[in-house]
N, C-alpha and C positions, 0 to 999 in steps of 0.2 A: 757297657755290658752288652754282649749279644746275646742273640735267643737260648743258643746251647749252653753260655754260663748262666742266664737266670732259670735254665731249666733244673740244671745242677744245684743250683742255691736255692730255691724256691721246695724244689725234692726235699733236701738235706730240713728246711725248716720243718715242713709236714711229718716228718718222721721221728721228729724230734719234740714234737708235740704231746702229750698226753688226750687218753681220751676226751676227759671232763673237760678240760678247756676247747677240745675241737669241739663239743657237744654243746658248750657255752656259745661259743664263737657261730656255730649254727644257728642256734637260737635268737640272736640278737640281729646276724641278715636275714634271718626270715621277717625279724618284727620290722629293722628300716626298709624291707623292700612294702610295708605297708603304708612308706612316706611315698613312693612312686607313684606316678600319677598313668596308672597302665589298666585301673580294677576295673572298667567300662567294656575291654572285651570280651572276648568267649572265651577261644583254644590258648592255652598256654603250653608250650615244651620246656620239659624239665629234664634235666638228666639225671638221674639215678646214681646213687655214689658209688665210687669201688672202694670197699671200706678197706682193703688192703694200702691202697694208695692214701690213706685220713682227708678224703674228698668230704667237701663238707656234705653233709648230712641234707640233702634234700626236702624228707618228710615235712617238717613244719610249712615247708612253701609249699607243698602239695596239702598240705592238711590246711591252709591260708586258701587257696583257688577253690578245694571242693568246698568248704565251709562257704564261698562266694557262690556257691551253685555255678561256676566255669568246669572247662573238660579239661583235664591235664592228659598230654598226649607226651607219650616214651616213644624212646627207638629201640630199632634193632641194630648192629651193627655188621655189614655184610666184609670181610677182612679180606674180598678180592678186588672190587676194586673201592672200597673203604668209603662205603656209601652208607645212608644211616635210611633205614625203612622206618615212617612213625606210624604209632597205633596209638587207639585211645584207650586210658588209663579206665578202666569200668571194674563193677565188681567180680566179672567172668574170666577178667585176665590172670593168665598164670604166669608170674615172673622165676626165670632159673638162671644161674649166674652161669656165663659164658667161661672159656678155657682164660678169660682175662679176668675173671670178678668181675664183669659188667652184666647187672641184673638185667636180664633182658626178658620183652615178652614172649610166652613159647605160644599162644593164641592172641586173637582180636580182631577189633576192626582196625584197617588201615586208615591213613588220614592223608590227604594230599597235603604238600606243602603249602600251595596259595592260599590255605582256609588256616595255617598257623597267624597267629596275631603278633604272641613274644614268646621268644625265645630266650630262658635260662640257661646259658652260656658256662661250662665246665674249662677252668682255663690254669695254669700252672703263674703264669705269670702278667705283668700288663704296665704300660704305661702314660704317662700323662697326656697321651694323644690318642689313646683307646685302642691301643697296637696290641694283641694277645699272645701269648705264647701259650700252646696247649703242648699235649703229649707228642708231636711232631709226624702223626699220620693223616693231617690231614681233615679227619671224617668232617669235623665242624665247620671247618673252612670251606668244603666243598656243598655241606648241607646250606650254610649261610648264604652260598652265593647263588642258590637256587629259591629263595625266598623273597617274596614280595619285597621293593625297597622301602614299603611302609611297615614292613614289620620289625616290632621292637627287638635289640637284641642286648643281653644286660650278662652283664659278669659275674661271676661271686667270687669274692677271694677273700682269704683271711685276713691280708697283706696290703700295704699302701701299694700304689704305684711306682716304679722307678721312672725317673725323669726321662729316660728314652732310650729303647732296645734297639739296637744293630741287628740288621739282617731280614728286618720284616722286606716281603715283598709284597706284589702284587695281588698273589692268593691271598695273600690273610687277611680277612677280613676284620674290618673290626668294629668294635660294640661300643652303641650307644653309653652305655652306663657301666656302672662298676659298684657294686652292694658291698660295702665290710663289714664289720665287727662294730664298727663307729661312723662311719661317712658315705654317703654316696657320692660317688664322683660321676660327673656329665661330662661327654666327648662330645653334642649334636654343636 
């Protein structure tokens, strides 16, 4: 399978899905990402879902970091050259959904990259060598590759892994780990 067919398949399952079990399925990667051995840092990035797309649900890993007294730090996403600005998640920020559904902040403070620790990874597809497929712009791949190489970068997907995608190149970067519904998978 290459990237553009598990892009295709992976869409078609998300939309095929019902709320309550995306809601279930959220719930249960937020609790195994509390088997991860990552709670000793500070900043964490999360991405934000676009509930158009049944991205999973975010919230409970954000309600898991502030409940740890950690900062959880969002982006912005800039669609010229598909750069991703992060800010921190505080109670001042005001989030508005962009022309895409992607909640973004419309204030805050900014955050530079080499003070992020880990990174929650929004990804469409992935496989047993920690190879991603996201939405094919980019943004993630260019953010990851501007980050400390000590800093964690973990997946969430509803979905097992496929045994190996076609087409990954050089850009894509890829993640540490992988959170589902039932397992986490290790790439280090």
């Amino acid at each position: 399978m290459d990237k553009f067919e598990a892009r295709k398949k992976y869409r078609s399952l998300r939309d095929n899905l019902s709320e309550d079990d995306l809601l279930d399925s959220s719930v249960k990667i937020a609790n195994n990402c509390l088997n991860l051995d990552i709670w000793e840092y500070h900043n964490y990035h999360v991405f934000l879902s676009i509930e158009k797309n049944k991205e999973i649900d975010t919230n409970p890993i954000i309600n898991i970091i502030n409940g740890r007294q950690k900062q959880v730090i969002i982006s912005k996403s800039n669609f010229k050259d598909y750069s991703l600005t992060n800010y921190i998640l505080d109670d001042d920020v005001i989030l508005e959904l962009n022309k895409y559904g992607i909640p973004e902040p419309k204030n805050g403070k900014k955050i530079k990259n080499n003070l992020i620790d880990v990174v929650f990874v929004p990804l469409l597809s992935y496989d047993k060598k920690g190879s991603r497929v996201g939405y094919g712009k980019g943004f993630y791949d260019r953010f990851l590759s501007n980050l400390s190489k000590k800093t964690i970068k973990i997946g969430l997907s509803l979905y097992e892994p496929e045994n190996y995608i076609e087409g990954i190149d050089e850009n894509d970067i890829k993640i540490d780990y992988c959170v589902t519904p039932n397992k986490i998978f290790s790439f280090l």
